[in-house]
PALUM-207521 format. One record per atom (N, C-alpha, C): residue in three letters; x, y, z. Coordinates in steps of 0.1 Angstrom, whole numbers, plus 5000, padded with zeros to 4 digits. Example, Ala and Ser with C-alpha at 12.3 -4.5 7.8 and 13.67 -1.06 7.14 Angstrom:
BEGIN
ALA513249435078
ALA512349555078
ALA513249675078
SER512849785071
SER513749895071
SER512950005079
***
This chain:
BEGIN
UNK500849885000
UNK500050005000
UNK500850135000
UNK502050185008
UNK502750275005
UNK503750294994
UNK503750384993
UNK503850484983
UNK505450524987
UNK505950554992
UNK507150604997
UNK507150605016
UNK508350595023
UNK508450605037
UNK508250455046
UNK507950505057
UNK508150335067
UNK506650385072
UNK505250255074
UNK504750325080
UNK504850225092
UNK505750145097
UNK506250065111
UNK506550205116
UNK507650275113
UNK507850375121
UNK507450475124
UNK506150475116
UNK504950605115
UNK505850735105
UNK506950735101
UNK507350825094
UNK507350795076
UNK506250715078
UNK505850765063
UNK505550875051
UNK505850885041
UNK505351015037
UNK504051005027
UNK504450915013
UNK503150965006
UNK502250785009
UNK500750755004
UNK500450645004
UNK499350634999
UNK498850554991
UNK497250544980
UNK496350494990
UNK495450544989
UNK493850484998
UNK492750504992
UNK492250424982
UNK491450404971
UNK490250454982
UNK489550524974
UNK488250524977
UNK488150624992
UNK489350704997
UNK489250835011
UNK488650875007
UNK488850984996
UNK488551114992
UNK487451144991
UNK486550994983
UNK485151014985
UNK484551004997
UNK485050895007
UNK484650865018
UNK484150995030
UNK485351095025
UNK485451215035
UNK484551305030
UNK483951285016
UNK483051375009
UNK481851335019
UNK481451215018
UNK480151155017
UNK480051205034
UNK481251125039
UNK480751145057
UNK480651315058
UNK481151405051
UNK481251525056
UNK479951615054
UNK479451595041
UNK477851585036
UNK477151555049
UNK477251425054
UNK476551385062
UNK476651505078
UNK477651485080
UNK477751565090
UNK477151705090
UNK477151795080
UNK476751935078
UNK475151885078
UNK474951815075
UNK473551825075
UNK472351765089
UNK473251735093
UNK472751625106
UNK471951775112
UNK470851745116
UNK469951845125
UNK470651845140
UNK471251965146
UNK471852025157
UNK470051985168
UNK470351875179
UNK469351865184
UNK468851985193
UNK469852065198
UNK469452185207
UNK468552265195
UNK468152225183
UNK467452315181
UNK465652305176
UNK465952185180
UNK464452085180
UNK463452165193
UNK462452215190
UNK461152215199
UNK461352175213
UNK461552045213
UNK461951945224
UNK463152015237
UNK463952075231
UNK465152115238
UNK465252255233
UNK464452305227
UNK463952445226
UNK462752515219
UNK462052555233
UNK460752545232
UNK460752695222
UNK461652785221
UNK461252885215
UNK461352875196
UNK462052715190
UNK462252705183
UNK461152655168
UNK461452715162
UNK460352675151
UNK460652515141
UNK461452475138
UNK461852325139
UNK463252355139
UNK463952175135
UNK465052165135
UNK465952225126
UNK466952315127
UNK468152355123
UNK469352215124
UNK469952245105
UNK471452185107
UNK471952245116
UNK473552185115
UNK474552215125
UNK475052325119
UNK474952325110
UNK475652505097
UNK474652535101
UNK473952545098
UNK472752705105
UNK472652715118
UNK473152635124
UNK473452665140
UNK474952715144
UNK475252735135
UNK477052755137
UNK477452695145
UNK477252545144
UNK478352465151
UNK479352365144
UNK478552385131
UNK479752325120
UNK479752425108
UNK481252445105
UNK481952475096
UNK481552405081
UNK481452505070
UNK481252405056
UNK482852495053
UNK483652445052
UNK484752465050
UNK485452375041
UNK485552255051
UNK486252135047
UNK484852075033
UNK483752085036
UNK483052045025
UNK482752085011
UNK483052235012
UNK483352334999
UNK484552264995
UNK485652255000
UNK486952234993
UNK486552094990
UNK486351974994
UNK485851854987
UNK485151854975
UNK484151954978
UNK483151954969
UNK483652034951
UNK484852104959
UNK485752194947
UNK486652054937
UNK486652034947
UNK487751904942
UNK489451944946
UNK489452004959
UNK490952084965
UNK491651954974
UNK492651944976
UNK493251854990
UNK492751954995
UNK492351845010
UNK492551865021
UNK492851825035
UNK493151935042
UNK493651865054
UNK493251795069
UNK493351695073
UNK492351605083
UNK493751565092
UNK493051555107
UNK493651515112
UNK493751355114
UNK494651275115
UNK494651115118
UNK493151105126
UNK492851135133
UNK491951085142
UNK490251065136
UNK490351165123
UNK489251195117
UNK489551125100
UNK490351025098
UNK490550955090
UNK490250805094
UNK489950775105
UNK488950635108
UNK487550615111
UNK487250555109
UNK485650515114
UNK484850375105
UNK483850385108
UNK483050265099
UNK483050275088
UNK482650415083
UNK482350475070
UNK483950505062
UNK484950515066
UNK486150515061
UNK486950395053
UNK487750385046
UNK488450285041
UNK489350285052
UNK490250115048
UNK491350125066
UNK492750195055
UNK492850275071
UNK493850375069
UNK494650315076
UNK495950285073
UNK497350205083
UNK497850305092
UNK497150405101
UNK498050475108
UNK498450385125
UNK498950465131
UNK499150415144
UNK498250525156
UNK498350435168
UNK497550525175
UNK497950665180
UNK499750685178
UNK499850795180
UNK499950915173
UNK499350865160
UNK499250975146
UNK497951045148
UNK497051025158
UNK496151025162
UNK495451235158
UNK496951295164
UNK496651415162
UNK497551485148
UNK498551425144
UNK499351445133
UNK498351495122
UNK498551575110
UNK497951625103
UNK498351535090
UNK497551535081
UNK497851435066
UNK496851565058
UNK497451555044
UNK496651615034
UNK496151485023
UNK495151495021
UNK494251405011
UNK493851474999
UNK494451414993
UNK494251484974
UNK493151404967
UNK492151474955
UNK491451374951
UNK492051254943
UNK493151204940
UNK493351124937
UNK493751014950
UNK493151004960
UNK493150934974
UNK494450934977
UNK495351034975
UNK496750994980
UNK496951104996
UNK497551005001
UNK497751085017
UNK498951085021
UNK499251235024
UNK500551235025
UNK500551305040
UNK501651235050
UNK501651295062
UNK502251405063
UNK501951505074
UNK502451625073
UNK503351725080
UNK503151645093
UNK503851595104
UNK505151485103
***
């Protein structure tokens, strides 16, 4: 899977991960749109329905404009795993290290 570097010693540099770039599209879509519960009726009676989390300003469309542009971007290790993710070979202490993700699924650590 890598591309250049060790990733035993976590000092890897470049590496292909078929199928990130959309992965980070799709989960990040997801996220911006998820309804911010404090703004439901329920937990706020003065509210008229549910607000996203962007119209609540509690998430940023930052990272989703540049996806959606088709730009790298930058994620931290920690936010490169999950269910919805391809497996990414980092270690647990890359956890906060920064990687940039190009649309051609390549990840390059930055740190």
């Amino acid at each position: 899977m890598p591309i250049s570097g060790d990733i035993e010693s976590g000092s890897f540099g470049e590496m292909h991960v078929p199928g990130l770039y959309v992965a980070l599209l799709t989960r990040e879509k997801n996220r911006c749109e998820q309804i911010d519960p404090r703004s439901r009726p329920r937990f706020n009676p003065n509210s008229l329905g549910g607000r996203t989390a962007v119209e609540t300003g509690v998430r940023s469309t930052a990272m989703l404009d540049a996806l959606m542009a088709g730009h790298p971007v930058t994620a931290q290790g920690r936010d490169l795993r999950g269910r919805s993710m391809p497996d990414v070979p980092l270690q647990r202490d890359q956890a906060f290290d920064c990687f940039r993700v190009r649309p051609d699924d390549t990840l390059t650590h930055l740190q």
